[in-house]
C-alpha positions in Angstrom: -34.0 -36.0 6.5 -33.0 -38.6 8.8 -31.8 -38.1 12.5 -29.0 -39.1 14.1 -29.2 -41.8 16.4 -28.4 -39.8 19.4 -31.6 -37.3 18.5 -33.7 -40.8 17.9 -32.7 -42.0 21.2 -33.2 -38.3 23.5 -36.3 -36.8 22.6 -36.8 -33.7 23.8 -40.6 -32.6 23.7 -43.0 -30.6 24.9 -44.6 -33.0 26.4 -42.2 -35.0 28.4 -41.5 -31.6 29.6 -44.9 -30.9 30.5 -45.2 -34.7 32.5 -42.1 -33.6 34.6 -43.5 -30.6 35.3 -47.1 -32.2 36.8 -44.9 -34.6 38.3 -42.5 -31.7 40.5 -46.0 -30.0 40.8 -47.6 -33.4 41.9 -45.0 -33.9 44.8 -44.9 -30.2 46.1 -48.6 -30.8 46.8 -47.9 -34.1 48.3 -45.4 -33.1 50.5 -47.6 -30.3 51.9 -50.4 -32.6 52.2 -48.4 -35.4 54.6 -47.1 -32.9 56.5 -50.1 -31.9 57.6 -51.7 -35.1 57.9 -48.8 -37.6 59.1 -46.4 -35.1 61.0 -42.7 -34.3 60.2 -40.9 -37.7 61.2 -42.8 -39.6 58.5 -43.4 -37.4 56.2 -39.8 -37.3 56.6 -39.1 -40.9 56.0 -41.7 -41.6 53.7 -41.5 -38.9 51.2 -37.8 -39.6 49.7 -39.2 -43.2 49.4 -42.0 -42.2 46.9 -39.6 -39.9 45.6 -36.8 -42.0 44.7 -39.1 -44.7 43.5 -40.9 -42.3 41.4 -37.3 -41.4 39.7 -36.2 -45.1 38.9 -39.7 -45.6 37.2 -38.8 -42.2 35.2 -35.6 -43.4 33.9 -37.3 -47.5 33.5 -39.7 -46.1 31.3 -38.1 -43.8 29.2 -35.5 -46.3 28.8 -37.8 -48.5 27.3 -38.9 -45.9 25.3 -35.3 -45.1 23.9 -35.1 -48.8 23.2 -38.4 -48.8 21.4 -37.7 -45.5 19.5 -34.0 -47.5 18.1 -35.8 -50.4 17.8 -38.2 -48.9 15.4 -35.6 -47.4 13.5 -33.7 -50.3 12.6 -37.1 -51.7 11.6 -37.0 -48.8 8.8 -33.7 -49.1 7.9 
């Protein structure tokens, strides 16, 4: 059975879920970490940086993957 292209294009799987979740874990440990070591006015600063720049590489990348994923399926059609 073929899916729709909407559920070609989202893919909901265990393992994107599981990335997110190492990435939320990833940043909870960070922030902890530069609190400690750089202080509260750069920590801060520099933490919604990483964090926001860590977001727009998300959505880049799975928006090549979407791509890919159509791009593939017009291959097979």
């Amino acid at each position: 059975m073929q899916q729709s292209p909407r559920a070609a294009s989202n893919p909901n799987t265990v393992g994107n879920w599981l990335i997110n979740i190492i990435w939320i874990i990833f940043w909870a440990a960070v922030s902890f970490a530069a609190l400690d070591v750089f202080g509260s006015t750069v920590t801060y600063i520099l933490l919604p940086i990483l964090f926001i720049g860590t977001i727009l590489i998300w959505m880049f990348t799975s928006r090549r993957d979407r791509l890919n994923n159509l791009d593939e399926e017009e291959k097979q059609s």
